[in-house]
C-alpha positions as CSV (number, residue, x, y, z in Angstrom):
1,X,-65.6,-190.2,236.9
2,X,-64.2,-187.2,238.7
3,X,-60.5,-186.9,240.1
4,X,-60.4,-185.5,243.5
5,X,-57.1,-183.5,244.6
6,X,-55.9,-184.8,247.7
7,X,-53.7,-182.6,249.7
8,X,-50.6,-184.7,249.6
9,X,-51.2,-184.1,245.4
10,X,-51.6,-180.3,245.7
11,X,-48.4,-180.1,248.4
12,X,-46.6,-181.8,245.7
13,X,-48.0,-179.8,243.0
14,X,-47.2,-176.5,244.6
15,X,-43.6,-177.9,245.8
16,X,-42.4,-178.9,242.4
17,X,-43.9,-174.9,241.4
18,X,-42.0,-173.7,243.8
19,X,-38.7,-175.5,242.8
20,X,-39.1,-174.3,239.1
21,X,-39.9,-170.7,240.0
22,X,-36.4,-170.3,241.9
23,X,-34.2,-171.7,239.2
24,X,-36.1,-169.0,236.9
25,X,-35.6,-166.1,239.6
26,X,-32.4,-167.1,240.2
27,X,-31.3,-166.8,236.2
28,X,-33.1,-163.9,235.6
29,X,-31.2,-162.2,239.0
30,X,-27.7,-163.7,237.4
31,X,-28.8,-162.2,233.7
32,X,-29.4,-159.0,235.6
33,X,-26.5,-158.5,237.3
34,X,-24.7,-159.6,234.0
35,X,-26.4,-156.7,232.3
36,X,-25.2,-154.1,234.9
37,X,-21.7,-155.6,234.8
38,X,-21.6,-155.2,231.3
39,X,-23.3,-151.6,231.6
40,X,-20.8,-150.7,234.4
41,X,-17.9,-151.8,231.8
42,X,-19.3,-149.5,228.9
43,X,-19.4,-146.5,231.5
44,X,-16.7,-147.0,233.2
45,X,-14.0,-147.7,230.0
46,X,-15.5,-146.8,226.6
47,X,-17.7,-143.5,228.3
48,X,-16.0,-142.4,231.2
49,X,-12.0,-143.3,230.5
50,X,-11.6,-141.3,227.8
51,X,-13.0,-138.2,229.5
52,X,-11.0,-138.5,232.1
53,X,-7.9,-139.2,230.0
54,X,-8.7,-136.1,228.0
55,X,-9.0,-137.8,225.0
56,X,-8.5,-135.2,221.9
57,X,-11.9,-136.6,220.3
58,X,-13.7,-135.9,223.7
59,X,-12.3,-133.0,224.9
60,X,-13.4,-131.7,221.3
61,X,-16.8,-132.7,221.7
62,X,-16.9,-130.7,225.1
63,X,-15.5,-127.8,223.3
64,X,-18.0,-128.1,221.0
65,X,-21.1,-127.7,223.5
66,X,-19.6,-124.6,225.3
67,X,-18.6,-125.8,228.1
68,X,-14.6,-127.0,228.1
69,X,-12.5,-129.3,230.3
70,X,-14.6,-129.4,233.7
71,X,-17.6,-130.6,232.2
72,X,-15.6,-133.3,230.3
73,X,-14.1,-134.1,234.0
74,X,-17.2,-133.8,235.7
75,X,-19.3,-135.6,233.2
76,X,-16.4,-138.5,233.2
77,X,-16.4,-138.8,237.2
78,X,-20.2,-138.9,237.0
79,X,-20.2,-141.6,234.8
80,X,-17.3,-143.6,236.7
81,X,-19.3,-143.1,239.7
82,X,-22.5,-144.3,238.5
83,X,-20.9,-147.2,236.6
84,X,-19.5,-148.1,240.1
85,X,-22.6,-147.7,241.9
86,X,-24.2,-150.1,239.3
87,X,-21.6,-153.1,241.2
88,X,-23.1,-152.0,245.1
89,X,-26.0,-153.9,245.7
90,X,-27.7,-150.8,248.0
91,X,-27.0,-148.4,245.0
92,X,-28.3,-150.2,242.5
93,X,-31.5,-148.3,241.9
94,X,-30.0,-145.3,242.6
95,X,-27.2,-145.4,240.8
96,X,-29.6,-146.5,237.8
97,X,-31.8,-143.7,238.0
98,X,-29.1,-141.2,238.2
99,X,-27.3,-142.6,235.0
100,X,-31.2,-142.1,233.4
101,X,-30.5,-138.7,234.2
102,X,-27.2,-138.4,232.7
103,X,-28.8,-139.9,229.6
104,X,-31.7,-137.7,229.6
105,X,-29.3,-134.6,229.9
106,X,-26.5,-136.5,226.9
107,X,-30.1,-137.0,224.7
108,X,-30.9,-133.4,224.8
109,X,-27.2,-132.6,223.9
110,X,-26.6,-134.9,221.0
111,X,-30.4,-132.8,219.7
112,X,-29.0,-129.5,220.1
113,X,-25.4,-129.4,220.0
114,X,-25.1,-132.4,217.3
115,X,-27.9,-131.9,215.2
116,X,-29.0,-135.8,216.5
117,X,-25.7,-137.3,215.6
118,X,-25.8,-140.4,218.0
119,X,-28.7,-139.5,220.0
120,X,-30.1,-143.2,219.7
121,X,-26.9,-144.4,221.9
122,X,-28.4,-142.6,225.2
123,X,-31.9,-143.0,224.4
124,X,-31.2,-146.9,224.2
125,X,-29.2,-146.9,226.9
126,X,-32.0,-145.2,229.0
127,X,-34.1,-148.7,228.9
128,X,-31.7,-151.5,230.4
129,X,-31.4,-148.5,232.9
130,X,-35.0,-148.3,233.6
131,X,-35.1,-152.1,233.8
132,X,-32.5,-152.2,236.6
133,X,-34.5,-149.4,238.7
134,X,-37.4,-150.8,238.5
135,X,-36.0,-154.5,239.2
136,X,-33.9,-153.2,241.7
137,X,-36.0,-151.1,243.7
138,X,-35.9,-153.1,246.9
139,X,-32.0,-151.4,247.1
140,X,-33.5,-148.1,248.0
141,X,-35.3,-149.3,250.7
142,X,-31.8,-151.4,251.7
143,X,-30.1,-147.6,251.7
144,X,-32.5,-146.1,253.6
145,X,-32.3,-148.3,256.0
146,X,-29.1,-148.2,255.9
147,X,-28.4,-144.4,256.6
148,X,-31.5,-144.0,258.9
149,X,-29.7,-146.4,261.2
150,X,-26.2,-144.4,260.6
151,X,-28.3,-141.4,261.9
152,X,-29.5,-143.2,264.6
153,X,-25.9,-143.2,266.1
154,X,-25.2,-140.0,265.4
């Protein structure tokens, strides 16, 4: 005996796929934006604050590399801008990919300068980073958009 799919069976089959898959995007959108509030919160108060502040122990750590108070201030409005770029929905993937950056360039100083001394805290803050770019990527296109038609008035 064979069982024959009628298409009233496969609407409903594909309807109650469809209802399951949303709840799923929907949480894994809300867990996302979660991860780049909390992200936002790390740059924006434990990174950024404190350089901006001129916290003794960071303004000796910027002494240490070479470089003084500017780069402590630049590197601390960097950070507070990316960390609220990460909140703007058309910046997200930009604002991801630039903190990589940032990362990429605090990695390379926590090798040379530090001897390694808390390179791992950049290097792991690189992936949720990447995750957001690469889940977010349909921002860019949102701020391209977005300036071509500012252009456009222009």
């Amino acid at each position: 005996m064979s069982v024959v799919s009628t298409p009233a069976s496969a609407t409903a089959t594909g309807t109650a796929t469809a209802v399951t898959a949303r709840p799923a995007r929907s949480r894994a959108r809300t867990a996302l934006l979660a991860l780049q509030i909390v992200l936002a919160l790390f740059y924006g108060v434990a990174s950024a604050a404190p350089k901006l502040l001129g916290i003794d122990a960071a303004a000796d750590s910027f002494d240490r590399i070479g470089f003084g108070d500017w780069f402590m201030y630049l590197t601390g409005a960097l950070e507070l801008a990316g960390a609220v770029a990460l909140l703007i929905p058309v910046l997200y993937q930009v604002a991801a990919v630039a903190m990589i950056g940032l990362m990429i360039g605090a990695t390379v100083t926590q090798i040379t300068v530090f001897d390694g001394d808390n390179a791992a805290t950049p290097i792991i803050l690189i992936l949720p980073l990447a995750l957001i770019a690469w889940a977010r990527r349909d921002s860019t296109k949102a701020l391209l958009a977005l300036v071509r038609g500012a252009v456009a008035r222009t």
